[in-house]
N, C-alpha and C positions, 0 to 999 in steps of 0.2 A: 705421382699424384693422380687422383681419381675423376674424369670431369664429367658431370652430366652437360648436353649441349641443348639447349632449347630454341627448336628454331633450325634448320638443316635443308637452309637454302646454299648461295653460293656463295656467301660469308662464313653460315656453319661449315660446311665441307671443306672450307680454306682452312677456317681453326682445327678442323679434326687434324688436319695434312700437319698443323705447326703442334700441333698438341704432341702427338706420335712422333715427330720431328726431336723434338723437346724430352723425348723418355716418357710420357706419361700414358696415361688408358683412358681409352672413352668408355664410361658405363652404361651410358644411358642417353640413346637420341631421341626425343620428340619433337615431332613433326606432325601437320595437315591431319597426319591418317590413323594418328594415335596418341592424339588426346590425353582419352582415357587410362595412358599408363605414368601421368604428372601428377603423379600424388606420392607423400611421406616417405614411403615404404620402398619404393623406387628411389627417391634424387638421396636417401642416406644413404644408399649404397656409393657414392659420391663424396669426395672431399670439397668440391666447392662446382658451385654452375655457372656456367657461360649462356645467357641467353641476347639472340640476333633474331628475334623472331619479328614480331610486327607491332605496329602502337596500341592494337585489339587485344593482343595476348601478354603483350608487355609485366603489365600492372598484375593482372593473374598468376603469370609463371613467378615473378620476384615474392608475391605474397604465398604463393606454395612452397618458395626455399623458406622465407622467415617460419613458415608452420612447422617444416624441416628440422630448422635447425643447419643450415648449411649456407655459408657465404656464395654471395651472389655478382657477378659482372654482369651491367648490362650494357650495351652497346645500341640497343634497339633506341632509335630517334623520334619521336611523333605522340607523347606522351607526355611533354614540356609541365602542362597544365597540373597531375598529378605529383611532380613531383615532390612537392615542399610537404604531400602527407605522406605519402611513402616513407621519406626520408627521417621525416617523426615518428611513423611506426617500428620504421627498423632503432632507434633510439629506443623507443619504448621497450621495444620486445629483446632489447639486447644484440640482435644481428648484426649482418656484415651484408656492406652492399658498395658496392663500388659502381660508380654510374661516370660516365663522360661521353659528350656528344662525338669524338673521333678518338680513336684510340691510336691515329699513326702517331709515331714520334715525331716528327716532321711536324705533321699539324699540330701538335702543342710548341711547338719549338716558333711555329708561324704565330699562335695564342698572343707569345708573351710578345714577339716583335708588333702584331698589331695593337695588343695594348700602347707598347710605347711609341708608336707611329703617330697614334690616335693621342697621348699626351702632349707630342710635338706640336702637333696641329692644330693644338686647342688654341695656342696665341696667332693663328694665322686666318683670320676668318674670309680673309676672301677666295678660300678653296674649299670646296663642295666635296662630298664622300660618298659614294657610290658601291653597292656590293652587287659581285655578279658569284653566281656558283651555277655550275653544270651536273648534272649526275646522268645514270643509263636511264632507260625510259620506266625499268621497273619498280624505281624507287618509290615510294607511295605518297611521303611526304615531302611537303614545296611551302616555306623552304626548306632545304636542309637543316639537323639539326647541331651543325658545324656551322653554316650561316647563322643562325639566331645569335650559336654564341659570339660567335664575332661580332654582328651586331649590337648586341647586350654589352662587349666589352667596349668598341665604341660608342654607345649612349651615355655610358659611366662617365669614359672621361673627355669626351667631345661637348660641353655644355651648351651648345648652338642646334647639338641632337637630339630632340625627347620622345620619340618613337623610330620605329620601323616601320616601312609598308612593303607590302608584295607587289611588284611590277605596278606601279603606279606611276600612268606617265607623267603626272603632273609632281611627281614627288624630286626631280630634276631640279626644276626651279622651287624647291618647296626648302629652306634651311632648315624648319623644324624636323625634317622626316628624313630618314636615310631609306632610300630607295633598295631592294634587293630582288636583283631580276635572279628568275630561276627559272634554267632549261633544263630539258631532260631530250636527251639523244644518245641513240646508240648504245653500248656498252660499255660508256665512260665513269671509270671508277669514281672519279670526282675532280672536282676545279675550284679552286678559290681563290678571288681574286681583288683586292679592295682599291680604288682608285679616290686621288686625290685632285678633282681638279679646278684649277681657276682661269680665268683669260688667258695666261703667258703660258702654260705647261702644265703637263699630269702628272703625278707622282703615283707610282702604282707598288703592290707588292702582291706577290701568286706562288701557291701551293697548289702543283700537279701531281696527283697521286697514279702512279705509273701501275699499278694493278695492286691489289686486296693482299698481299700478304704481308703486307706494313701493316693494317688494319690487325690482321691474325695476329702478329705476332704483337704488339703491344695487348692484346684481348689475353693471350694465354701469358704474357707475361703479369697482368692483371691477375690473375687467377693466381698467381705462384705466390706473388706479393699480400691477396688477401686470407690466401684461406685462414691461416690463424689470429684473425684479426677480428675485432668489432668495430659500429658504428660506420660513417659513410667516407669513402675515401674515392680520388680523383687522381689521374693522369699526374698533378704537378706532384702529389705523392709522392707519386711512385717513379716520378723521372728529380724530384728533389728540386722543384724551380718556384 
C-alpha cells in the first residue's frame, strides 16, 4: 500500500518506521517547508493518507484528500468543533475518512471500560468523577483530544454530569461539572486517568502510554482497514467493539 503522510513530526516519523515495518511505501511527506506540494496530483499518487499534522492544517489537508479522491486517517486532535461538517462532506462527496481521538489499542480498550465504569456509577451519587491526563510539553491542545472523549463518554451516561470544564478549581465541589486538569511535562507520550471519589474511597482507572508506537501502529493499521472503503469510520471499527 501506498501512504501519503501529512504532518512529519514525531508521530509522522513513528508511522513512517510502522509503515515500512508493515511492507508498505511512503509517497509522499508534507511538512512546515512544503506546503505547496498538498495538492491532487501528488496525494493520488497514494492509496490512502495518514495525516498527524496540527488543528490549523487539519481541516485543509482532509479537504485536499476528499478533492483527491483518496481515503483519509486523521489522528490530528484540536479541531473537535469542525467535525460534525467534515464528516457531512465527506458523506456528500462520497469519501473515506476515518477520524478517532487516540489510535492506541489500549486506549479504546480503556473507551469501552470507561463507558461502563461511568454506567456503574450512575446509581452511586455520593462519588464525584474527576479526569486528569498529562501529555509532553509540545502538544498544542489542552485538553487532550483522548480526554474530551472520555469526558463526552462520561457526560452520556453519568446524569449528575452536564458539562466539562478545564482545571477549574471550583469544579471539585461542583456535581454538575466534571473537572479535567491538563499537564503538559516533559516528553510524556500521554496519561489518563479517571478517578472516582467520595468520603470512604477513590475508585480510579489509568491508561499509560509507554511511548508512540502503539499510537503508529493502530494509525497504519487504520489506513489498511480504510483504503477501500467509504463514508466515516472509527477505532471500534476496526478493533469490532
Amino acid at each position: 500500500m501506498k501512504i501519503a503522510l501529512l504532518g512529519y513530526g514525531k508521530m509522522g516519523k513513528e508511522i513512517e518506521k510502522m509503515a515500512i515495518e508493515r511492507k508498505h511505501t511512503v509517497t509522499l511527506i508534507i511538512d512546515l517547508d512544503n506546503q505547496h506540494e498538498l495538492n491532487s496530483d501528488n496525494l493520488r499518487k497514494a492509496d490512502v493518507a495518514i495525516d498527524f499534522s496540527t488543528p490549523d492544517s487539519a481541516v485543509r489537508n482532509i479537504m485536499a484528500c476528499f478533492d483527491a479522491g483518496i481515503p483519509v486517517v486523521c489522528g490530528t486532535t484540536g479541531w473537535n468543533k469542525e467535525l460534525d461538517r467534515i464528516s457531512s462532506m465527506c458523506r456528500d462527496k462520497q469519501q473515506a475518512l476515518f477520524y478517532s481521538s487516540n489510535f492506541s489499542i489500549g486506549v479504546n480498550i480503556f473507551f469501552v471500560l470507561n463507558e461502563y465504569m461511568a454506567g456503574l456509577m450512575n446509581n452511586f451519587n455520593q462519588y464525584n468523577v474527576t479526569l486528569e491526563e498529562t501529555h509532553h510539553t509540545q502538544k498544542l491542545d489542552a485538553p487532550s483530544g483522548t480526554a474530551i472523549s472520555l469526558a463526552e463518554q462520561i457526560i452520556k451516561k453519568l446524569d449528575r454530569k452536564n458539562r466539562w470544564a478545564l482545571e477549574n478549581p471550583e469544579a471539585k465541589n461542583d456535581f454538575d461539572t466534571l473537572n479535567i486538569k491538563a499537564i503538559r511535562e516533559g516528553d510524556i507520550k500521554g496519561i489518563h486517568e479517571i478517578s472516582y471519589e467520595s468520603e470512604e474511597d477513590i475508585m480510579s482507572i489509568r491508561h499509560f502510554a509507554k511511548s508512540r508506537k502503539g499510537f503508529a501502529l493502530g494509525a497504519v493499521m487504520a489506513a489498511e482497514y480504510i483504503k477501500a472503503k467509504k463514508g466515516i469510520h472509527t477505532m471500534r471499527d476496526l478493533l469490532g467493539m
